[in-house]
NUGULO-501756 format. One record per residue (C-alpha): residue number from 1; x, y, z. Coordinates in Angstrom, 2 decimals, padded with zeros to 5 digits, always signed. Layout:
REM residues N
[vexlo NUM [X Y Z]]
...
END
This chain:
REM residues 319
[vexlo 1 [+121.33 +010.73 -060.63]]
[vexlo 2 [+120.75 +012.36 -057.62]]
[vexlo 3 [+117.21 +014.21 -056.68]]
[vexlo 4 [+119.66 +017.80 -056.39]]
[vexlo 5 [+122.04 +016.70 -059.30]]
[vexlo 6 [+119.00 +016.23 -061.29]]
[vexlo 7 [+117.51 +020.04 -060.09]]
[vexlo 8 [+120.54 +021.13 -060.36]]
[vexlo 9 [+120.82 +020.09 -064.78]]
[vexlo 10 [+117.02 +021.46 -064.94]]
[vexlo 11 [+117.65 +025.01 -063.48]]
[vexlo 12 [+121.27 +025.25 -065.82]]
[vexlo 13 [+119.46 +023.83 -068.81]]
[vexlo 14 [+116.67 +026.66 -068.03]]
[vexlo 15 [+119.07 +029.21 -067.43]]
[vexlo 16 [+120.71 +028.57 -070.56]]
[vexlo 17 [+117.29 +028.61 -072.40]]
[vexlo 18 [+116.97 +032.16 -071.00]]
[vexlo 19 [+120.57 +033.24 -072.28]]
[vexlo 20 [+119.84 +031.76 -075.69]]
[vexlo 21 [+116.61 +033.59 -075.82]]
[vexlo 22 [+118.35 +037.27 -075.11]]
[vexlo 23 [+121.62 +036.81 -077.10]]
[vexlo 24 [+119.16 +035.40 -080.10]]
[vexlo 25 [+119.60 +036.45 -083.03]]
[vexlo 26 [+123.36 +037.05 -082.95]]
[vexlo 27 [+123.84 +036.10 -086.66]]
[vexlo 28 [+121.66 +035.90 -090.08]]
[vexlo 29 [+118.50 +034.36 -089.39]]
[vexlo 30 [+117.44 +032.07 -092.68]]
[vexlo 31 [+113.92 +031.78 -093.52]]
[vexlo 32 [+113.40 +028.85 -096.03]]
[vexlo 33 [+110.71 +029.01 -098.53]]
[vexlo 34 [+109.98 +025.19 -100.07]]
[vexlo 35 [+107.82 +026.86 -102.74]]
[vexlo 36 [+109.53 +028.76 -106.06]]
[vexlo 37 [+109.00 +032.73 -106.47]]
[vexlo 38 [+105.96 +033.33 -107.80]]
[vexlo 39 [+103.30 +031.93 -105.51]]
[vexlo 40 [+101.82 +032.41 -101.89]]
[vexlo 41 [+104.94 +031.34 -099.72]]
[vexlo 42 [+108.09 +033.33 -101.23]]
[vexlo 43 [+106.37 +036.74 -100.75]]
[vexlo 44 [+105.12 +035.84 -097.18]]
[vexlo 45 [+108.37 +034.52 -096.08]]
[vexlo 46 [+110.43 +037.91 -097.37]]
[vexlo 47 [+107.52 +040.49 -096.08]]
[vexlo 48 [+108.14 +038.76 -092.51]]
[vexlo 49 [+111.81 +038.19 -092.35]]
[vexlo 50 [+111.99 +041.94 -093.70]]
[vexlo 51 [+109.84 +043.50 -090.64]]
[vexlo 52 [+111.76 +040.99 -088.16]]
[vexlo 53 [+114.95 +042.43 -089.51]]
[vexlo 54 [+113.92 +046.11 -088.49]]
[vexlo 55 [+112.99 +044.68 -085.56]]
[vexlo 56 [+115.38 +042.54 -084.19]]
[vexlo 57 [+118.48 +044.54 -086.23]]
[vexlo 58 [+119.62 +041.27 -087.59]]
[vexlo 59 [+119.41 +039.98 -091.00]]
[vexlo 60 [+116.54 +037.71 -092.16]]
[vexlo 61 [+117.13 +035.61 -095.37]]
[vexlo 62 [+114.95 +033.97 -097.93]]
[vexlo 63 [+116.71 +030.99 -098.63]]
[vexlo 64 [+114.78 +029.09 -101.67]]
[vexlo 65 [+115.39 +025.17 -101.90]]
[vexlo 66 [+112.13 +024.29 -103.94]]
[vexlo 67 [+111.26 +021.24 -105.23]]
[vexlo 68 [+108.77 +018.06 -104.87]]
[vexlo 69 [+105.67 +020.16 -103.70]]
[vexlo 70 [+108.00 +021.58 -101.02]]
[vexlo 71 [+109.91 +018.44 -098.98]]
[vexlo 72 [+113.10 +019.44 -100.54]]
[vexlo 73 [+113.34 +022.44 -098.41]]
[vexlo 74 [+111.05 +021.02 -095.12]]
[vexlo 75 [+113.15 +018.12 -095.14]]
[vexlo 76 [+116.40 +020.87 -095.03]]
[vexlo 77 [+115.22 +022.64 -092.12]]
[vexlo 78 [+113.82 +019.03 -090.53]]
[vexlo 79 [+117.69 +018.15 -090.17]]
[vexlo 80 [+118.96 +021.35 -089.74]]
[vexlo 81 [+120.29 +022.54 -085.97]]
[vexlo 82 [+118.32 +023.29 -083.87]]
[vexlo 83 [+119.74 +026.47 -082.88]]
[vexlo 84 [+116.89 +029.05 -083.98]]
[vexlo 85 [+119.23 +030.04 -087.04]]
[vexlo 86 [+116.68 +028.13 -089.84]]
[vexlo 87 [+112.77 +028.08 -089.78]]
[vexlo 88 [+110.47 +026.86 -092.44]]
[vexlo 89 [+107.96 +028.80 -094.35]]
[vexlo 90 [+104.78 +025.62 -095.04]]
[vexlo 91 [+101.57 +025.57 -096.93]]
[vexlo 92 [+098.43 +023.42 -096.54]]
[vexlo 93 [+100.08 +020.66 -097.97]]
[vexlo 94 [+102.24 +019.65 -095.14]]
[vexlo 95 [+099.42 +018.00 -094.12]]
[vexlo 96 [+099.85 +015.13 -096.87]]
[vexlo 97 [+103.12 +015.02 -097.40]]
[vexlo 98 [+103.92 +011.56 -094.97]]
[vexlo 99 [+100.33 +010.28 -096.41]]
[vexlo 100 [+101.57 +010.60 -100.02]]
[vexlo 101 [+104.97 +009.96 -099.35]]
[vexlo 102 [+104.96 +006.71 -097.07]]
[vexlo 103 [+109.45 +007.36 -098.18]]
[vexlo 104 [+109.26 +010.46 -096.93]]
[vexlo 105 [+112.70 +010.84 -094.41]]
[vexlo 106 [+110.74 +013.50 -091.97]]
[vexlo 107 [+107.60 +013.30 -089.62]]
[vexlo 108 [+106.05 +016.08 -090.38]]
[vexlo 109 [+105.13 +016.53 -086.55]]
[vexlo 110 [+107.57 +014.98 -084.49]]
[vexlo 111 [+110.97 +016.61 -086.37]]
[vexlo 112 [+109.65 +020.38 -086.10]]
[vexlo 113 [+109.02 +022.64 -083.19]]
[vexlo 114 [+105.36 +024.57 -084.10]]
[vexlo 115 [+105.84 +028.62 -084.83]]
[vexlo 116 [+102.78 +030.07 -086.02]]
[vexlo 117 [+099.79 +029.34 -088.29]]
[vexlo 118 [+100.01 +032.56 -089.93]]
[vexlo 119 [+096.47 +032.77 -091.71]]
[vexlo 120 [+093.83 +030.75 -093.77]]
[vexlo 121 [+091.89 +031.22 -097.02]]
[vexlo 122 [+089.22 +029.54 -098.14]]
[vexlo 123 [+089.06 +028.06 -101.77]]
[vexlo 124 [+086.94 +029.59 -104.74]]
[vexlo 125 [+085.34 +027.24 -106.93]]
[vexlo 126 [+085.37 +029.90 -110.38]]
[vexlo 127 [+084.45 +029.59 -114.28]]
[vexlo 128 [+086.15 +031.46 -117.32]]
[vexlo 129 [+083.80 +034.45 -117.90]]
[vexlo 130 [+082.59 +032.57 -121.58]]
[vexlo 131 [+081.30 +029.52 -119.66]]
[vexlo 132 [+077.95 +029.65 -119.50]]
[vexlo 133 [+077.83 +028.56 -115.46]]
[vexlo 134 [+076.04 +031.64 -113.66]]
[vexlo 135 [+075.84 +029.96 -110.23]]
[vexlo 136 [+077.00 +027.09 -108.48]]
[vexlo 137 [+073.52 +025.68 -108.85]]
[vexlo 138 [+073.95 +025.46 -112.35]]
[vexlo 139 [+077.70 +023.43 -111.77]]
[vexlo 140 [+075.83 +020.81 -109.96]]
[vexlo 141 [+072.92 +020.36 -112.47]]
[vexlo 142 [+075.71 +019.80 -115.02]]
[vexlo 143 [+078.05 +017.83 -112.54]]
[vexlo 144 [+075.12 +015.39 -111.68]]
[vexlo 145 [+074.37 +014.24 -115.05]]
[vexlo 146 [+076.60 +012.92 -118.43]]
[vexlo 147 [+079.96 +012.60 -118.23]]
[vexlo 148 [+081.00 +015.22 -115.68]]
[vexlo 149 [+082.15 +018.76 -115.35]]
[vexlo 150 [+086.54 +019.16 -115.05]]
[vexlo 151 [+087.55 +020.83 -112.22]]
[vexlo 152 [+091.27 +021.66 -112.36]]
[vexlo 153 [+093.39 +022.04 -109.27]]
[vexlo 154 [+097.32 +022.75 -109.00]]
[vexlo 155 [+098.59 +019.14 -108.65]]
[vexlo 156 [+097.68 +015.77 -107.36]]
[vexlo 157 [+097.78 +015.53 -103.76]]
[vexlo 158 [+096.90 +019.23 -103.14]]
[vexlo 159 [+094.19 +020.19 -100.75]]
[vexlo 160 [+091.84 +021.24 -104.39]]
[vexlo 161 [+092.11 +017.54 -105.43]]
[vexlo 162 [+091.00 +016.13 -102.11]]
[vexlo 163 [+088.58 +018.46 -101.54]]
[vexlo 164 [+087.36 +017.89 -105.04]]
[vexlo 165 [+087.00 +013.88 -103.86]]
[vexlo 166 [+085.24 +015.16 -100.68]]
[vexlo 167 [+083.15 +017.42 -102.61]]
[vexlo 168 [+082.19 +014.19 -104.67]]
[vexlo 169 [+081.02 +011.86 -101.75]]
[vexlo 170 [+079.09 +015.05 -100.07]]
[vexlo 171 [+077.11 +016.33 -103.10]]
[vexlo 172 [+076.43 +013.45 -105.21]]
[vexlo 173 [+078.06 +014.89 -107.72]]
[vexlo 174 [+080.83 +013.88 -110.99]]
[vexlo 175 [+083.60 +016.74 -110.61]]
[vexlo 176 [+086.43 +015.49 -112.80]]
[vexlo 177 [+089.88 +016.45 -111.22]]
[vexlo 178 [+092.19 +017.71 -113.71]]
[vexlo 179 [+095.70 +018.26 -111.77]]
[vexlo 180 [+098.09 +021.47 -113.61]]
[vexlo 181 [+101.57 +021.80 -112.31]]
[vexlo 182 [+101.19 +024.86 -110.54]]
[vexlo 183 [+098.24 +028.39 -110.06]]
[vexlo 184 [+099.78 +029.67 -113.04]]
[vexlo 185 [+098.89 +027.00 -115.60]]
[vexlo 186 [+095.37 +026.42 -114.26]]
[vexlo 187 [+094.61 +029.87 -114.37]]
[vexlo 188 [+095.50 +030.23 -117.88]]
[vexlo 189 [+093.81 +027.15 -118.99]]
[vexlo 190 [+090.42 +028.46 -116.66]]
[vexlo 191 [+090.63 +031.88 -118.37]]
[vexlo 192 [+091.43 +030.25 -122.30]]
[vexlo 193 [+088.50 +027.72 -121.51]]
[vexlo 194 [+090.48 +024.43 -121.29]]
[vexlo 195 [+089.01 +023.68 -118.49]]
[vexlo 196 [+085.21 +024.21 -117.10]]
[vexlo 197 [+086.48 +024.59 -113.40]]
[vexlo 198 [+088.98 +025.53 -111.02]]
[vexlo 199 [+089.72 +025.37 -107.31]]
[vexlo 200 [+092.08 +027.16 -106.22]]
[vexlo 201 [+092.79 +029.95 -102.77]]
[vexlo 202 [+090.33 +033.20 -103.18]]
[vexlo 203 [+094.47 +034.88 -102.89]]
[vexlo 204 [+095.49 +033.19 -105.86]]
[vexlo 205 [+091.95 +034.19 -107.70]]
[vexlo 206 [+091.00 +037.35 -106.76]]
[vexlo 207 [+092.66 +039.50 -109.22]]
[vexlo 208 [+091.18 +037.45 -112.22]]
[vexlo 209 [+088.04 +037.64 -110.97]]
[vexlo 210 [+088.15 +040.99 -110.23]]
[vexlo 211 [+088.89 +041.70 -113.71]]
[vexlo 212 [+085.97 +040.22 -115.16]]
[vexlo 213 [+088.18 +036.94 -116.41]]
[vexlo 214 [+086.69 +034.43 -114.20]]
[vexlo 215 [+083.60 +034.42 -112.40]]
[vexlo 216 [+083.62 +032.65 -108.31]]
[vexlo 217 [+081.15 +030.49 -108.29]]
[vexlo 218 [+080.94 +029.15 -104.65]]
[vexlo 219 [+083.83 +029.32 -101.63]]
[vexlo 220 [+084.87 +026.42 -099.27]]
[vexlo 221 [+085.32 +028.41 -096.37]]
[vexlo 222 [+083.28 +028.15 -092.79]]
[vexlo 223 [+082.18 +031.58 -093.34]]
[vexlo 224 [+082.12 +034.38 -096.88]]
[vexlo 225 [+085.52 +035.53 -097.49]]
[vexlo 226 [+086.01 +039.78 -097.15]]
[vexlo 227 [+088.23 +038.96 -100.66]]
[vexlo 228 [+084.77 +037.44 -102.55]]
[vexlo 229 [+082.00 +039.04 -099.88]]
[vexlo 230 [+079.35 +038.31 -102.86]]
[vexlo 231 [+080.27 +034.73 -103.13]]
[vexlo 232 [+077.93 +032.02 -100.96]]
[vexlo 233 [+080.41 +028.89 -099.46]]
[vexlo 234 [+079.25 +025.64 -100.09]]
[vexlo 235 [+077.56 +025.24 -096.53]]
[vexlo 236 [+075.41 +027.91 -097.14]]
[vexlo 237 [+073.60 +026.12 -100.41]]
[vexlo 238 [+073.56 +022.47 -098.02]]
[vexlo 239 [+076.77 +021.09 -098.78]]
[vexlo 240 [+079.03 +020.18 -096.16]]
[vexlo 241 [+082.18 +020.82 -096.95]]
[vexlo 242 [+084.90 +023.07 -095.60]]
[vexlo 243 [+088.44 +023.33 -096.28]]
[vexlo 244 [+090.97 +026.15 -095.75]]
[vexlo 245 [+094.60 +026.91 -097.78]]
[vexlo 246 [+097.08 +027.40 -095.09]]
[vexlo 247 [+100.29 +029.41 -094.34]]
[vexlo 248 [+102.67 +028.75 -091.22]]
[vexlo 249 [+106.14 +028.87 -089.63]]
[vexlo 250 [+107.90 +025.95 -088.11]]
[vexlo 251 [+111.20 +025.25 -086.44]]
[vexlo 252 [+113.34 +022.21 -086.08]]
[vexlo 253 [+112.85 +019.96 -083.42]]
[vexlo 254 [+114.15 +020.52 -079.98]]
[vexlo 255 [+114.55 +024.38 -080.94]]
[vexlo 256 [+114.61 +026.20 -077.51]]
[vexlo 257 [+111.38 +027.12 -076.25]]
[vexlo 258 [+112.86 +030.70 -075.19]]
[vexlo 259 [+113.46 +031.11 -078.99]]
[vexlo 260 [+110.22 +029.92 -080.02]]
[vexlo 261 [+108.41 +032.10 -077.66]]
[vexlo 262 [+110.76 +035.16 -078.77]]
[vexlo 263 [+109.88 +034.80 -082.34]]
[vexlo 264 [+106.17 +034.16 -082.42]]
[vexlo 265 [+106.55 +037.80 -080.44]]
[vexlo 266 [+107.95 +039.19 -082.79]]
[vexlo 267 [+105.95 +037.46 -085.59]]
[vexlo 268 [+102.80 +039.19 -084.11]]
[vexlo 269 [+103.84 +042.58 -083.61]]
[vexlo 270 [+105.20 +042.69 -087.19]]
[vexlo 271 [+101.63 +040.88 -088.03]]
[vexlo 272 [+099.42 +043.56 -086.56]]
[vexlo 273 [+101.86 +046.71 -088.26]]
[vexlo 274 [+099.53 +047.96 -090.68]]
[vexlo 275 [+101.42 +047.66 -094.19]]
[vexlo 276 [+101.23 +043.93 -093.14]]
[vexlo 277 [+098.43 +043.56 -092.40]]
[vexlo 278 [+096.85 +045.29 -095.07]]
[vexlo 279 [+099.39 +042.66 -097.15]]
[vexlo 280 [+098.03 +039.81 -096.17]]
[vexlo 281 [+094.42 +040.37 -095.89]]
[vexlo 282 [+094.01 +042.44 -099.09]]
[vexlo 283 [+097.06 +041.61 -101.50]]
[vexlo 284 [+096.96 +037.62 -100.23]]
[vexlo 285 [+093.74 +037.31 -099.14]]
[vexlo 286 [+094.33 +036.19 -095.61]]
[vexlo 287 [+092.52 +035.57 -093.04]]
[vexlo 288 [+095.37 +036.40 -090.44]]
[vexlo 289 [+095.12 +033.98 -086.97]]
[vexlo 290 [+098.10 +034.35 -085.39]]
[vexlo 291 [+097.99 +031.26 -083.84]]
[vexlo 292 [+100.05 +030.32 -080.39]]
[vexlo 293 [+102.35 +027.49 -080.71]]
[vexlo 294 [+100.30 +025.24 -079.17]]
[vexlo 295 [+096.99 +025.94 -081.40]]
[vexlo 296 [+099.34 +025.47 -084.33]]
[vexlo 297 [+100.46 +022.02 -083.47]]
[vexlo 298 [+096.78 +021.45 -082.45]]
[vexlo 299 [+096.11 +022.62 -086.11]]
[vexlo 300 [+099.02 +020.58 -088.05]]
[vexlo 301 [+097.84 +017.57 -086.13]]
[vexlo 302 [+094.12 +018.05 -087.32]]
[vexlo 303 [+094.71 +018.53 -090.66]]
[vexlo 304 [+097.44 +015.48 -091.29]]
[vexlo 305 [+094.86 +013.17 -089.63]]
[vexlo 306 [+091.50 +014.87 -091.80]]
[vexlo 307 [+093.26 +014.80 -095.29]]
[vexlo 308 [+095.76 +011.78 -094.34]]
[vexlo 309 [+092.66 +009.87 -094.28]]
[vexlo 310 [+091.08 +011.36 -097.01]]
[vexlo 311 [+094.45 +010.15 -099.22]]
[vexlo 312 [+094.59 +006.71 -097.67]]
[vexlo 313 [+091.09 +006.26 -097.95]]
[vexlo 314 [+090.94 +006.91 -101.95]]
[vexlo 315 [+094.36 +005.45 -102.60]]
[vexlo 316 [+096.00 +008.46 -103.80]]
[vexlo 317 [+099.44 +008.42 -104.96]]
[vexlo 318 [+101.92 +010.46 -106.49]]
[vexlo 319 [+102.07 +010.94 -110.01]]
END
């Protein structure tokens, strides 16, 4: 090809990038949420595709296709057009999905275009209120001698059950993880006293510890979390550990830049209107980051290599 042939595809294929971009959306937009109603992803997905809707006067849908800790519906969008018409709602445990899943028939990086990291929550380590645990001081006495202390999380593989093996090497201590199929289950068994632990995202805890049914014992977070401001994080008491639940956006790959760039716009304007915000930081307990494109993939590529290894390393599998 030609030096001005070759200019001559660049400059159409970016003029048609910039066409794309102002004609987009021209049709319902579908937002797919991996995860059943219920938890952390559903709600996020329909609060956003609701605000882009007033915004872009085009219909966003929450499309559910749920299943296997949420590759059913990433793999949809993975092999879905790329035409900006189908974007993927993901939690933190994108990150392991190719580590547990050596089957898996997506890269988690290489067949998505990055959107947004949306925000981060630490994890609360908390006790039923009958336990007799007072402070995470007390945990560790207990976890560091006899048989152990259970510490349930909300499935194998999650980011609670590696962070409960990391957690392990760092303090010394015997945490025992106890995997439940879902926040729900582990919540009930925490507050019934089935269980001595849990681990779970300060969003997913707060209201039961607000209500006096569990007490937070300790947070995994880099810093104290405005949802638990009373509650230390394990680098404060000399443990180093920190690991953060997750919530982004991501496209399929080779998704027009134009289109990426025109979402994420929109994504933070309808981020920064105060209902939303007030949404996630006080009803999810968010930490909202907004992140660019780039810092997202920056982010995604992080985490799969941190808790990759951490899988590969202890020979986790899938149960």
């Amino acid at each position: 090809m030609s030096a001005s042939r070759f200019l001559m595809v660049l400059l159409l294929t970016a003029l048609c990038g910039v066409v794309t971009a102002q004609d987009w959306p021209s049709k319902p937009v579908k937002f797919v949420s991996p995860y059943p109603p219920g938890g952390s992803v559903d709600p996020l997905a329909r609060l956003l595709g609701a605000k882009l809707g007033d915004s872009l006067k085009q219909n966003f849908i929450v499309e559910n296709r749920t299943g296997a800790s949420g590759i059913i519906g990433t793999e949809y969008v993975a092999k879905s057009a790329p035409d900006g018409y189908r974007f993927v709602f993901i939690f933190d445990t994108h990150a392991v999905h190719q580590a547990l899943n050596p089957s898996l028939t997506f890269d988690p990086l290489k067949d998505f275009e990055p959107v947004m990291i949306i925000g981060t929550a630490p994890m609360a380590i908390t006790t039923g209120a009958q336990k007799p645990y007072k402070s995470f001081q007390d945990v560790l006495a207990a976890a560091k001698s006899g048989p152990g202390v259970t510490l349930g999380n909300v499935g194998n593989g999650s980011l609670a059950h590696l962070t409960t093996i990391v957690l392990n090497q760092a303090s010394g201590a015997k945490f025992l993880p106890v995997a439940y199929k879902g926040g729900g289950p582990l919540s009930t068994d925490l507050i019934g006293g089935h269980v001595e632990l849990a681990m779970a995202s300060t969003a997913a805890q707060a209201q039961h510890v607000r209500s006096g049914k569990m007490r937070a014992l300790v947070l995994t977070g880099d810093k104290r979390s405005h949802t638990m401001p009373e509650v230390p994080t394990l680098k404060e008491l000399g443990i180093d550990v920190v690991a953060h639940a997750w919530w982004g956006i991501l496209a399929p790959a080779g998704t027009p830049k134009p289109i990426i760039d025109k979402i994420h716009a929109e994504l933070v304007k309808a981020i920064k209107l105060p209902d939303v915000n007030k949404t996630l930081t006080e009803t999810q307990g968010m930490d909202v980051v907004a992140l660019s494109p780039a810092d997202t993939q920056k982010w995604i590529n992080e985490n799969i290599a941190r808790w990759g290894k951490v899988v590969k390393d202890n020979n986790i599998t899938v149960q």
